[in-house]
C-alpha positions as CSV (number, residue, x, y, z in Angstrom):
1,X,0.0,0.0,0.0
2,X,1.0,3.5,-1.2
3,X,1.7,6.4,1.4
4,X,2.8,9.7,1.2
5,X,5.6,11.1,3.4
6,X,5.9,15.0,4.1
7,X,9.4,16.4,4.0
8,X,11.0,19.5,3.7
9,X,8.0,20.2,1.8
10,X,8.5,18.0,-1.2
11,X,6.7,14.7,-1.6
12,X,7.8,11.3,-1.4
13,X,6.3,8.2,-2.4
14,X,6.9,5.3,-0.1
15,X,5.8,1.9,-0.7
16,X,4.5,-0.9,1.9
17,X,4.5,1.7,4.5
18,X,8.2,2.5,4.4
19,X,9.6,5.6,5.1
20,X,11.0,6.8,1.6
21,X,13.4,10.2,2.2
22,X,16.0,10.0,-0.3
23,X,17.4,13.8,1.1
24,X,18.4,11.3,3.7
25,X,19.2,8.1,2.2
26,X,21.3,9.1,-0.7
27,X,24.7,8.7,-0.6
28,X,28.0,11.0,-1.9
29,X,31.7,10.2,-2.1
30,X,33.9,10.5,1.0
31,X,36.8,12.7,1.6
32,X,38.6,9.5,1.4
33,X,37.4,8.3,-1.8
34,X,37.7,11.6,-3.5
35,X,41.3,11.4,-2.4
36,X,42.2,8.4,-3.8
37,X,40.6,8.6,-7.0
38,X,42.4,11.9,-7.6
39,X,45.9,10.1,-6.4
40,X,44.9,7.2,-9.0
41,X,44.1,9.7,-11.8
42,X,47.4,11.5,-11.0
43,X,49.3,8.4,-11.4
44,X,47.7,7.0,-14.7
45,X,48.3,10.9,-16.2
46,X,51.9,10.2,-15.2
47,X,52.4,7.0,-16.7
48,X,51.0,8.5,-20.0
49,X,53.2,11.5,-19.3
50,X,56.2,9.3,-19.4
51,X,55.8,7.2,-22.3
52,X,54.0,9.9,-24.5
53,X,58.0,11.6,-23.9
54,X,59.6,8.2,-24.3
55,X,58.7,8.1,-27.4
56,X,58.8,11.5,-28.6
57,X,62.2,11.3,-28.1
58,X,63.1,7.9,-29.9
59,X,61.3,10.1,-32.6
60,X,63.4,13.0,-32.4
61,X,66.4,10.6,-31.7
62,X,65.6,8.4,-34.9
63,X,65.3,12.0,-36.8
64,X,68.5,12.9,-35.6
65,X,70.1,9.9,-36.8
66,X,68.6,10.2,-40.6
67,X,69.5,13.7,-40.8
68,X,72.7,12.5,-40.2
69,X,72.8,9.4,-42.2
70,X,71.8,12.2,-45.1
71,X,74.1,14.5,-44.7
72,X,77.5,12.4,-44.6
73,X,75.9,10.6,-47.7
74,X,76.1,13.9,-49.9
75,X,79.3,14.8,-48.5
76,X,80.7,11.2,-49.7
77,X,78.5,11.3,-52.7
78,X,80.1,15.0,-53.6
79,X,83.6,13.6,-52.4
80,X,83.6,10.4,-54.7
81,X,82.2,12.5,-58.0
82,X,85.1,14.8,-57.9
83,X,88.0,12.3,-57.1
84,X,86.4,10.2,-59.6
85,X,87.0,12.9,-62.3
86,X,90.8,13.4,-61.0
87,X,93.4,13.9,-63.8
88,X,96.4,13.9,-61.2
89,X,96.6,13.1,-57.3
90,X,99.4,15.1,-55.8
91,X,98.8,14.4,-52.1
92,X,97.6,11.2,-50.9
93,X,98.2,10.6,-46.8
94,X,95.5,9.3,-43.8
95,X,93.7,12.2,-43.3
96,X,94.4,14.6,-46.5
97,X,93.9,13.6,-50.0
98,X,94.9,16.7,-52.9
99,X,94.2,16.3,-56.6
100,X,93.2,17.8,-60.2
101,X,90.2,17.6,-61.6
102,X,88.4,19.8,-64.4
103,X,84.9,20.4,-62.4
104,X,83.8,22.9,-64.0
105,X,84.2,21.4,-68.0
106,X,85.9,24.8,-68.8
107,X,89.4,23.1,-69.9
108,X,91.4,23.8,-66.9
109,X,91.8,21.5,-64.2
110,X,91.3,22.9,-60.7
111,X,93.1,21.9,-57.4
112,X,91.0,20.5,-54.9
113,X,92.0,19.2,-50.9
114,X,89.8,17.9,-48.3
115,X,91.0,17.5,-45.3
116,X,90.0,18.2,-41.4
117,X,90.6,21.1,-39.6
118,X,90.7,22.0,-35.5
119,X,87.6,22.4,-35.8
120,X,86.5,19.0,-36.5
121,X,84.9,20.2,-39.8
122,X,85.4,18.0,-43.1
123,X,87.0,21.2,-45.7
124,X,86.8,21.0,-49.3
125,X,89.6,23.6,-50.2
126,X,89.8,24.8,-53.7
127,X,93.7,25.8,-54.4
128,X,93.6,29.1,-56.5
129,X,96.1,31.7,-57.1
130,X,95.0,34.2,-54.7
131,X,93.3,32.9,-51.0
132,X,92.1,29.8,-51.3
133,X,88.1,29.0,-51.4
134,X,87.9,27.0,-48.1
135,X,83.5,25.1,-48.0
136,X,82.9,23.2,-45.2
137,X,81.0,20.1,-46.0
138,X,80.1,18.7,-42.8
139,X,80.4,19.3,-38.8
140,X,81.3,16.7,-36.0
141,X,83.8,15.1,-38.2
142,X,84.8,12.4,-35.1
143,X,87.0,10.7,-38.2
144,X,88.2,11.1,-41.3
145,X,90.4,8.4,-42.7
146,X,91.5,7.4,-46.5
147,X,92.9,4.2,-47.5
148,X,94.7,3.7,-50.8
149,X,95.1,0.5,-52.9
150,X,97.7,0.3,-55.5
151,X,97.5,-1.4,-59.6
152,X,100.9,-3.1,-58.2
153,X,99.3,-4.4,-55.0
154,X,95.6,-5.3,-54.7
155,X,95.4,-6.7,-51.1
156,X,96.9,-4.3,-49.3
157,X,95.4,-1.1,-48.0
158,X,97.7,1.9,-47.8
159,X,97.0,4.7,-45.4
160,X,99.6,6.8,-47.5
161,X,101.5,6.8,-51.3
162,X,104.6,8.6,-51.9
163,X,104.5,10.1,-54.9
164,X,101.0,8.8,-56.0
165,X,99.5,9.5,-59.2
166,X,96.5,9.1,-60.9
167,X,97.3,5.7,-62.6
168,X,99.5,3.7,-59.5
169,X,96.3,4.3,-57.3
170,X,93.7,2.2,-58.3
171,X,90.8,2.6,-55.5
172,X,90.5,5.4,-52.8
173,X,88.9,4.2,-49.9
174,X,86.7,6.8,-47.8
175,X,85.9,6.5,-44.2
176,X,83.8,8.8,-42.3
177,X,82.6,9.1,-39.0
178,X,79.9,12.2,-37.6
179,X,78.4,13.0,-34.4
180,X,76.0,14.8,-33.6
181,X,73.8,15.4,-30.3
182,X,73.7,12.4,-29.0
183,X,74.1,10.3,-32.7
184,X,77.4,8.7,-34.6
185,X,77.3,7.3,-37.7
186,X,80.6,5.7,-39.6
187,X,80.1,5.8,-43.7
188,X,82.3,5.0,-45.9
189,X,82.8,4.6,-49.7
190,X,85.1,4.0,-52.4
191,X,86.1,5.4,-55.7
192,X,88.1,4.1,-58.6
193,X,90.6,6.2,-60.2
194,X,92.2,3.9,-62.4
195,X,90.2,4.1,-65.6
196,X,89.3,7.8,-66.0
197,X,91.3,8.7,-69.3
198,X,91.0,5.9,-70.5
């Protein structure tokens, strides 16, 4: 059977004679509860945190390491198409390679170095009559080695040839190692000398 309770002047339906006052009955969080949700929510926004900058920097780590890779690639890539075109190689040690090539097609063979300075830049120096045009290709140079193998000898790698020419080298070999930030990368290449005039 249906009553009706009067309180706090609204109306409440009770059922089977049972005191219905939901003002009273209804429930709310504790100060304890509220607490500890807002601990857990703290900690799962942490976690997140953490891994969302985990992996924004294996992103910007990864991006790093390509605009690295990138970079001492064009500086071989550049490297190997001008020894390649060499019509003499007057200097040929470890660290310092020093030749003539006609880069420009205009008849007249320029002199070309690259070496490393202090600075632990890779220079491409450009030998002219007045001062020389020094461009630095690349930064962070940790290394820069060349290896040499001979026509006469085609096992053993040279890390310098008295008196080299064009013709007694046969294959320059290019190592090159860059760092950057946090990032190293070791490239290397090779270029053949041997058959240009021909």
């Amino acid at each position: 059977m249906k009553k009706l309770v009067w309180r706090s002047k609204l109306i409440y339906l009770g059922i089977d004679g049972e005191k219905e006052d939901s003002l009273l009955k209804s429930k709310g969080f504790t100060l304890v509860e509220l607490i500890i949700v807002t601990a857990f929510i703290g900690i799962l926004a942490g976690v997140l945190a953490s891994t969302f900058a985990v992996g924004l920097k294996t992103w910007s780590s990864g991006l790093d390491r390509t605009n690295l890779r990138q970079d001492g690639n064009l500086v071989l890539e550049k490297m190997v198409r001008e020894l390649s075109q060499a019509s003499e190689i007057s200097t040929a040690m470890s660290d310092e390679i020093e030749f003539e090539a006609d880069l420009d097609q205009d008849g007249s063979a320029e002199t070309i170095r690259f070496d490393v300075s202090n600075d632990d830049n890779l220079e491409r120096t450009e030998v002219l009559t007045g001062p020389d045009l020094v461009v630095i290709m690349a930064g962070g140079v940790q290394s820069f080695t060349l290896g040499y193998y001979l026509t006469s000898d085609n096992e053993t790698l040279l890390s310098s040839v008295t008196g080299p020419t064009r013709d007694n080298i046969r294959v320059i070999i290019i190592s090159l190692t860059l760092e950057k930030a946090d990032q190293t990368i070791t490239l290397s290449s090779s270029v053949y000398t041997r058959n240009q005039g021909l």
